[in-house]
N, C-alpha and C positions, 0 to 999 in steps of 0.2 A: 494523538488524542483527537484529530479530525474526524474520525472514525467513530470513535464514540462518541463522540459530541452529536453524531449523524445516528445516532442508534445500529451503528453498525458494527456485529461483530467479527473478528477475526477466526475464522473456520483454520486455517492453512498457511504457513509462510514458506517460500519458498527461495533460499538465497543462493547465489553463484559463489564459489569459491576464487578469493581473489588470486592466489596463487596458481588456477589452472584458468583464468580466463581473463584477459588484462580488462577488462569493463563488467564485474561482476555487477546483479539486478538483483533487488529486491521485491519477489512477487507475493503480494496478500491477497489472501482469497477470503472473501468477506462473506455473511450469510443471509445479504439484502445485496440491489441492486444499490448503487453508488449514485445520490441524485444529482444533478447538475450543478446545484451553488455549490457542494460539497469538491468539487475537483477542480476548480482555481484556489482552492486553500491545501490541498493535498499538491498541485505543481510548486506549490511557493516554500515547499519543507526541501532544504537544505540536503 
């Protein structure tokens, strides 16, 4: 929800399979840039 609380939408997800990768990522591809107070609340999501 940081995201959109940010007015940012979600264009893309990109995720690893944990089964072929032992450190699968979660990559979101947004359709704004991500502003600065917006990514110490995006590191603190679990």
């Amino acid at each position: 929800m940081v995201l959109v609380d940010h007015g940012i939408g979600v264009r893309q997800a990109l995720v690893g399979d944990p089964e072929l990768n032992p450190e699968p990522k979660l990559t979101k591809i947004g359709d704004r840039v991500i502003l600065g107070k917006a990514i110490p609340l995006i590191l603190k999501i679990p």
